[in-house]
N, C-alpha and C positions, 0 to 999 in steps of 0.2 A: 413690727420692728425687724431691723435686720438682724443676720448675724454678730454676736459683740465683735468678735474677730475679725469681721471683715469692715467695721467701721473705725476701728483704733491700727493703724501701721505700724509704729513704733513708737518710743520715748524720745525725747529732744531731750539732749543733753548737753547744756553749755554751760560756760560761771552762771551765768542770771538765773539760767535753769535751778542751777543747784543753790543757789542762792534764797532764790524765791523757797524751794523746794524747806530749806533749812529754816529762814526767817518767817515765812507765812503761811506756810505748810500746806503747799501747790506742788503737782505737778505738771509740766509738760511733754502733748503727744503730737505729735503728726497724724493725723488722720484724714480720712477720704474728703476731697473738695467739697461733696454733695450733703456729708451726716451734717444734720442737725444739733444746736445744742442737745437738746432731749434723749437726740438718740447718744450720742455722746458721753452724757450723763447716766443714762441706761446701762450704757458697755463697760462702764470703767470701776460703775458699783458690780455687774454680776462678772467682772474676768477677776474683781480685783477684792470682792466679797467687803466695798467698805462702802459709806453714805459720800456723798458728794453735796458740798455745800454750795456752788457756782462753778459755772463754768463759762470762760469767756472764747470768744475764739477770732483770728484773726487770717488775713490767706498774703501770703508771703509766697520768695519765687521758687522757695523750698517746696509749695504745696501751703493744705491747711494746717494750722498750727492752734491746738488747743491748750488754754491755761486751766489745769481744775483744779481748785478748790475744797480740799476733806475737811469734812465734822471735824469739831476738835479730838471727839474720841478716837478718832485714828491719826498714824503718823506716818508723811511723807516720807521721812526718813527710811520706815519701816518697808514701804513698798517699794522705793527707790534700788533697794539693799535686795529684793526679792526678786527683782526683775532685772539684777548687773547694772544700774549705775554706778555704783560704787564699786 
C-alpha cells in the first residue's frame, strides 16, 4: 500500500458535498487518478482514525473524485470541522 498521503489530495468541497456530508454522512476527496478504491479506503481510515463504510469513486475534469462513506459510529460533520470545511 502506498503512502495514506500521497493517495488522498484534498477535500471536495461544494453544496452536494456538504449536503451529502450532512444528510448521509459521506465525505468528499480528490485523490490520485491511479488509487484504488481499497487503497482509498485504507488512507482515509489511518489519516482520519475512523471505519469507512463504501467508497465510490468517479474521474471528472477536476481529476479523481472520491464519495466515502463512515460507520454510523463516526460523524462527517466531526471530520469535515477537523480538517476546515467548515
Amino acid at each position: 500500500m502506498r503512502d495514506p498521503f500521497e493517495v488522498i489530495l484534498h477535500p471536495y468541497v461544494t453544496e452536494r458535498a456538504l449536503s451529502l456530508m450532512d444528510r448521509e454522512n459521506k465525505l468528499m476527496f480528490i485523490v490520485k487518478r491511479d488509487a484504488t478504491k481499497d487503497e482509498i479506503k485504507y488512507s482515509i481510515e489511518k489519516i482520519f482514525q475512523v471505519k469507512v463504510q463504501s467508497v465510490n469513486t468517479m474521474i471528472t475534469k477536476n481529476g479523481k473524485k472520491a464519495i466515502v462513506k463512515l460507520s454510523p459510529e463516526y460523524s462527517a460533520e466531526e471530520i469535515g470541522m477537523r480538517i476546515g470545511v467548515f
